[in-house]
N, C-alpha and C positions, 0 to 999 in steps of 0.2 A: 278395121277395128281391132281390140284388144291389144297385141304384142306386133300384128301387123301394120298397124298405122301409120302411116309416111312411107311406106316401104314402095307402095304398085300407086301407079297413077291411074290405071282404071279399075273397075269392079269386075271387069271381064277377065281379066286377067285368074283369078280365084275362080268365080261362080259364072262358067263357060255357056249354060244358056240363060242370054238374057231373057228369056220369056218365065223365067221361072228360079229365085235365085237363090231358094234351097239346094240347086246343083253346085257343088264347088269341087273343085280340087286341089288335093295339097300334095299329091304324088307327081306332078307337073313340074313343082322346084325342089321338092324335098327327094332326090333321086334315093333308089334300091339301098344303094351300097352302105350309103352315108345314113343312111336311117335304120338300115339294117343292126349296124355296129353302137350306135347311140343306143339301140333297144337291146345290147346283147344281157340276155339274164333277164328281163322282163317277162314273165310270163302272161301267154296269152296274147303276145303282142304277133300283130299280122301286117304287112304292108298295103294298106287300102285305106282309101278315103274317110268313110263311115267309121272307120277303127282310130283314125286321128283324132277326128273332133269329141269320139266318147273320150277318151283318155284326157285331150285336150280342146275345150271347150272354147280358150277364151284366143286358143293359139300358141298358148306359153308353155312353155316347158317345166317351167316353176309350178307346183302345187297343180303338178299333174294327177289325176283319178291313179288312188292306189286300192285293191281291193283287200290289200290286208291292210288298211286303216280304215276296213267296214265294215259292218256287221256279215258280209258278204267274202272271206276272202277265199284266194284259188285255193284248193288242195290238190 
Protein backbone atom coordinates (compact mmCIF):
# COMPACT_ATOMS: atom_id res chain seq x y z
CA UNK A 1 0.00 0.00 0.00
CA UNK A 2 0.76 3.71 -0.07
CA UNK A 3 4.23 4.57 -2.02
CA UNK A 4 4.91 0.77 -1.79
CA UNK A 5 2.51 -0.60 -3.98
CA UNK A 6 3.71 -2.85 -6.96
CA UNK A 7 6.98 -2.92 -5.26
CA UNK A 8 7.02 -6.85 -3.08
CA UNK A 9 4.98 -9.48 -4.32
CA UNK A 10 4.12 -10.79 -0.88
CA UNK A 11 2.94 -9.15 2.36
CA UNK A 12 5.44 -11.13 4.14
CA UNK A 13 8.09 -9.54 2.86
CA UNK A 14 7.21 -6.10 5.08
CA UNK A 15 5.05 -7.55 8.00
CA UNK A 16 7.27 -10.77 9.07
CA UNK A 17 4.69 -12.56 11.34
CA UNK A 18 1.86 -13.58 9.49
CA UNK A 19 -0.19 -14.29 12.58
CA UNK A 20 -0.38 -10.84 13.40
CA UNK A 21 0.41 -7.91 10.72
CA UNK A 22 0.86 -5.06 12.91
CA UNK A 23 4.56 -6.45 12.86
CA UNK A 24 6.49 -5.01 9.91
CA UNK A 25 9.65 -4.05 8.96
CA UNK A 26 11.15 -1.27 7.05
CA UNK A 27 14.93 -1.70 8.33
CA UNK A 28 15.06 -5.13 6.32
CA UNK A 29 15.51 -2.91 2.81
CA UNK A 30 15.96 0.45 4.11
CA UNK A 31 19.71 -0.37 5.33
CA UNK A 32 21.69 1.82 8.33
CA UNK A 33 23.76 3.81 6.12
CA UNK A 34 21.65 4.91 3.45
CA UNK A 35 18.95 6.07 5.87
CA UNK A 36 21.18 7.30 8.03
CA UNK A 37 22.43 10.00 5.55
CA UNK A 38 18.86 10.76 4.14
CA UNK A 39 18.05 11.81 7.87
CA UNK A 40 21.24 13.84 8.25
CA UNK A 41 19.91 17.05 10.23
CA UNK A 42 16.50 15.71 11.21
CA UNK A 43 16.06 15.82 14.54
CA UNK A 44 15.00 13.12 16.74
CA UNK A 45 15.36 10.80 13.91
CA UNK A 46 16.38 7.19 15.23
CA UNK A 47 16.83 3.96 12.98
CA UNK A 48 13.93 1.53 14.03
CA UNK A 49 10.92 0.47 12.65
CA UNK A 50 8.31 2.24 15.03
CA UNK A 51 10.27 5.62 14.13
CA UNK A 52 9.41 5.09 10.32
CA UNK A 53 5.94 4.73 10.15
CA UNK A 54 5.48 7.83 12.80
CA UNK A 55 7.38 9.97 10.56
CA UNK A 56 6.13 8.11 7.72
CA UNK A 57 2.85 6.91 7.73
CA UNK A 58 1.74 6.16 4.39
CA UNK A 59 5.62 5.14 3.27
CA UNK A 60 6.46 8.18 1.50
CA UNK A 61 8.91 10.40 1.99
CA UNK A 62 6.86 13.37 0.70
CA UNK A 63 4.87 15.09 3.33
CA UNK A 64 6.71 13.46 5.96
CA UNK A 65 5.54 14.32 9.96
CA UNK A 66 7.46 17.51 10.77
CA UNK A 67 7.18 18.64 14.19
CA UNK A 68 8.02 22.24 13.60
CA UNK A 69 4.83 22.34 11.42
CA UNK A 70 2.96 21.47 14.79
CA UNK A 71 1.81 22.89 17.55
CA UNK A 72 4.42 20.37 19.05
CA UNK A 73 7.90 21.38 17.72
CA UNK A 74 11.50 19.87 18.95
CA UNK A 75 13.43 22.48 20.90
Amino acid sequence: SGAHEGVWDQCSECHTNPGNYSEYTCITCHANAETNDQHAGVSGYIYDNNACLACHPTGDSQGAFDHDNSNFPLT
